[in-house]
C-alpha positions as CSV (number, residue, x, y, z in Angstrom):
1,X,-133.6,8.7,105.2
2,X,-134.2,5.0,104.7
3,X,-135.6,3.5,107.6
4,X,-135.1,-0.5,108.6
5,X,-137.8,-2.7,107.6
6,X,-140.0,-3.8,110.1
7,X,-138.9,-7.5,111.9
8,X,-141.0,-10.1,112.7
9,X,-141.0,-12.7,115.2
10,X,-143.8,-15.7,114.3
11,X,-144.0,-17.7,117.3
12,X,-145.0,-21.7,116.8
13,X,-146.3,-22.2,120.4
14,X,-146.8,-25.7,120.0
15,X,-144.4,-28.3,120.5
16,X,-146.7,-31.3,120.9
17,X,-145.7,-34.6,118.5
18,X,-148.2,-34.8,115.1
19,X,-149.1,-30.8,116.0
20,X,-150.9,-28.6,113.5
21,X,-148.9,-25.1,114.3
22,X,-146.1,-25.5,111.8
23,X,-149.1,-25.5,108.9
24,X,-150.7,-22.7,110.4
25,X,-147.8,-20.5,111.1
26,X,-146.3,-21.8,107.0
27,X,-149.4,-20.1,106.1
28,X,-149.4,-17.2,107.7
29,X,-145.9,-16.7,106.9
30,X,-146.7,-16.4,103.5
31,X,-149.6,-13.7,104.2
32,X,-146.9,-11.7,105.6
33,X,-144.6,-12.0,102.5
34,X,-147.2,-11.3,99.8
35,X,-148.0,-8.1,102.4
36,X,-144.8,-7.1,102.0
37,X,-143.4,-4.7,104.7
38,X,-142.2,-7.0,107.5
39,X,-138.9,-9.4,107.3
40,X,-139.7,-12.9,109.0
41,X,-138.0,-15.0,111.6
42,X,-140.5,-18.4,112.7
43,X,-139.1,-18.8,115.9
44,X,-140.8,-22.7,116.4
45,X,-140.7,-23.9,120.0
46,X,-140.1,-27.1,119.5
47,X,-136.5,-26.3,118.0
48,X,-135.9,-24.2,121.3
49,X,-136.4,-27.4,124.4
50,X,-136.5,-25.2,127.5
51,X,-136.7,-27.0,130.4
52,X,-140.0,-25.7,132.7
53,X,-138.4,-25.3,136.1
54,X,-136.9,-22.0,136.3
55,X,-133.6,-21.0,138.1
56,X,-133.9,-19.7,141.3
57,X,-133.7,-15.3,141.1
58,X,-130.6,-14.0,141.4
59,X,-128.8,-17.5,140.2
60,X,-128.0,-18.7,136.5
61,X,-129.2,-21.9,134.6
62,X,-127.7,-25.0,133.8
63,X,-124.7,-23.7,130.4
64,X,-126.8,-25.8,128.3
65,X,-130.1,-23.9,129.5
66,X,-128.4,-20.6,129.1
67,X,-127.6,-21.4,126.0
68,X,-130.9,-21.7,124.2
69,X,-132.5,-19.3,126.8
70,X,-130.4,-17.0,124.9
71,X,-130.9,-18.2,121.6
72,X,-134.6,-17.1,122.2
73,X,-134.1,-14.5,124.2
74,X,-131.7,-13.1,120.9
75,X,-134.6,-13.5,118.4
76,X,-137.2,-12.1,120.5
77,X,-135.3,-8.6,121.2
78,X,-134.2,-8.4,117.5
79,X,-138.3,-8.0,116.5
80,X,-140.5,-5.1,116.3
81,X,-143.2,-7.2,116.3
82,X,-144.5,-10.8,117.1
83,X,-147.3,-12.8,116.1
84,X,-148.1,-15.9,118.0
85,X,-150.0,-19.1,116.8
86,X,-151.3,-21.2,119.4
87,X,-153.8,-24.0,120.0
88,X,-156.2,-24.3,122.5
89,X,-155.3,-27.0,125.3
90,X,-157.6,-27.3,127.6
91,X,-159.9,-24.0,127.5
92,X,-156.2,-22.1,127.6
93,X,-152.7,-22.0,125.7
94,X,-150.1,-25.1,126.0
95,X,-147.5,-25.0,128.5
96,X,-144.5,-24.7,126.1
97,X,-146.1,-20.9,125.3
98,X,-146.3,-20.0,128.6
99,X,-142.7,-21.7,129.3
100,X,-141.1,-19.7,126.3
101,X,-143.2,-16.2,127.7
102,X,-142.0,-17.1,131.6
103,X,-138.3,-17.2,129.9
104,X,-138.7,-13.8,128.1
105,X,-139.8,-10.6,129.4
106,X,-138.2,-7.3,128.0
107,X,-138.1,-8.6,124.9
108,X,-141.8,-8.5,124.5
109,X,-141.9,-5.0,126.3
110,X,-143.8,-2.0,124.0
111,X,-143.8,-4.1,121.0
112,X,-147.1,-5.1,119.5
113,X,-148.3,-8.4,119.3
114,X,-150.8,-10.9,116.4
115,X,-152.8,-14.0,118.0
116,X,-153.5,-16.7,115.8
117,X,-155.6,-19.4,117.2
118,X,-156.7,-22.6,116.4
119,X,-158.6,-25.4,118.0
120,X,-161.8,-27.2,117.7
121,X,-165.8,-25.3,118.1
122,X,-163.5,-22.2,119.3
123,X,-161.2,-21.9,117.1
124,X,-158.9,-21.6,119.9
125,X,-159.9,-18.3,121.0
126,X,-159.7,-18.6,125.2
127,X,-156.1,-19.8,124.4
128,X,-155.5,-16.7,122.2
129,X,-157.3,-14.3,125.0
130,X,-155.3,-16.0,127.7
131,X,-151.8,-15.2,126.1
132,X,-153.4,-11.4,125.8
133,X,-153.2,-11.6,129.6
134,X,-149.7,-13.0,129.8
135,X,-148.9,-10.5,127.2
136,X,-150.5,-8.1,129.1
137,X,-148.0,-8.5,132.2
138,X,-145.1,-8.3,129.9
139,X,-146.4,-4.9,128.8
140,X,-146.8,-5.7,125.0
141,X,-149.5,-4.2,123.4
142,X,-151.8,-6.9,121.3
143,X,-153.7,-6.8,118.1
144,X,-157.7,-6.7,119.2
145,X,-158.7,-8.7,116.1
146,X,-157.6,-12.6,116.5
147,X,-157.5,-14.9,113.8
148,X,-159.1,-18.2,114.5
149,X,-159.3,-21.3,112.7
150,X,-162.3,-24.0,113.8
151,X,-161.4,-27.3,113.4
152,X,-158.2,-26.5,111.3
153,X,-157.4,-29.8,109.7
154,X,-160.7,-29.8,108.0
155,X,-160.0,-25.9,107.2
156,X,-156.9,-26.7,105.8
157,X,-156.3,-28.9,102.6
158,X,-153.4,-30.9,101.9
159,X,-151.2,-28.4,100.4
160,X,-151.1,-26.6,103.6
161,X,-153.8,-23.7,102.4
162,X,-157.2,-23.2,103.5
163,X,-159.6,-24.6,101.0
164,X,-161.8,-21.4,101.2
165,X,-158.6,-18.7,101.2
166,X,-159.8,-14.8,100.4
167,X,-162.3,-14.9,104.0
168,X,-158.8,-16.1,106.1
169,X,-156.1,-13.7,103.6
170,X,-158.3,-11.0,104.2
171,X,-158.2,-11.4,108.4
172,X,-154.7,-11.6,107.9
173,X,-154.1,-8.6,106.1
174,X,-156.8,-6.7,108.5
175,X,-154.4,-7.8,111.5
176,X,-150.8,-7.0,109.7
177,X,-152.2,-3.9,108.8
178,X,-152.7,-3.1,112.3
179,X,-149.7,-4.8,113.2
180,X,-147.6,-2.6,111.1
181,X,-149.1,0.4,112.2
182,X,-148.0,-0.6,115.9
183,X,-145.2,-1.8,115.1
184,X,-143.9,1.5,113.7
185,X,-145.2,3.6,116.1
186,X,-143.9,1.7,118.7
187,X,-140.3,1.1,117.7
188,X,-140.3,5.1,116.8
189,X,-141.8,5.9,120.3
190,X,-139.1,3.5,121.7
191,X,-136.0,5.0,120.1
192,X,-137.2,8.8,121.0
193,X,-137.5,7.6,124.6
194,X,-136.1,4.6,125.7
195,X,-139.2,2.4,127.5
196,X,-138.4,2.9,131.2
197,X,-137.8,-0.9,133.5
């Protein structure tokens, strides 16, 4: 029996003007094709406005809210998997990350998860171990290794690649391979027995 490929969900967390997320997450996005066992979707924030004050429980949002809350909510529950890029604002993730996570919920639930972080001296890695506690609460499962980029714009050359690549492809392929392995696990766990709300 043929089983589905694997999907992907590669969250751009980043919405702020002149941002560095979309080279980051174009990158990594071709790690995962030349690995070769997941289909992608980049599910960029930016292209998703949500606005940060939540309905009240029990009522709906604004049409126009529901609308894209939806269109997010769609793409999350169609992966297996996620990784998310983020920066590091202020010692800890941006507020359009934890907007689009206080949005979501099941989606996220028993599926693994991939941190990507950048930032300046550390590489953005108290934003990345933030969103593990977010992620936590959602009850996804996270990848332990993180890639990190210090100082990404001096990383990065101009045609969007790091200018010393096999150190950073070979992180990637470390955390995909775990990723997969998760990610398949998971999704067969979840369809023998349903994860219980």
């Amino acid at each position: 029996m043929t089983q589905t490929p694997l999907h992907l969900a590669l969250v751009v967390g980043s919405v702020r003007e002149g941002r560095f997320g979309p080279t980051v997450a174009s990158w990594f996005a071709e790690q995962v094709a030349q690995y070769g066992r997941f289909t992608t979707d980049v599910v960029d924030l930016a292209e998703l406005p949500l606005p940060v004050v939540l309905p009240a429980f029990g009522s709906d949002p604004a049409p126009e809210v529901a609308a894209v809350a939806a269109r997010l909510s769609g793409r999350l529950a169609a992966a297996d998997a996620f990784v998310v890029v983020t920066p590091e604002y202020n010692h800890s993730l941006p507020a359009s990350l934890k907007n689009a996570l206080d949005w979501s919920d099941a989606e996220w639930r028993a599926k693994p998860v991939a941190l990507v972080s950048y930032g300046g001296r550390s590489g953005g890695i108290r934003a990345a171990e933030h969103t593990r506690q977010i992620l936590a609460a959602l009850e996804a499962v996270t990848v332990r290794e993180v890639l990190t980029f210090q100082f990404p714009r001096e990383v990065f050359g101009e045609d969007g690649r790091p200018k010393d690549p096999e150190g950073y492809a070979s992180t990637a392929k470390e955390v995909l391979r775990e990723l997969e392995w998760l990610a398949s696990t998971l999704r067969e766990g979840r369809g023998r027995r349903p994860h219980a709300d």
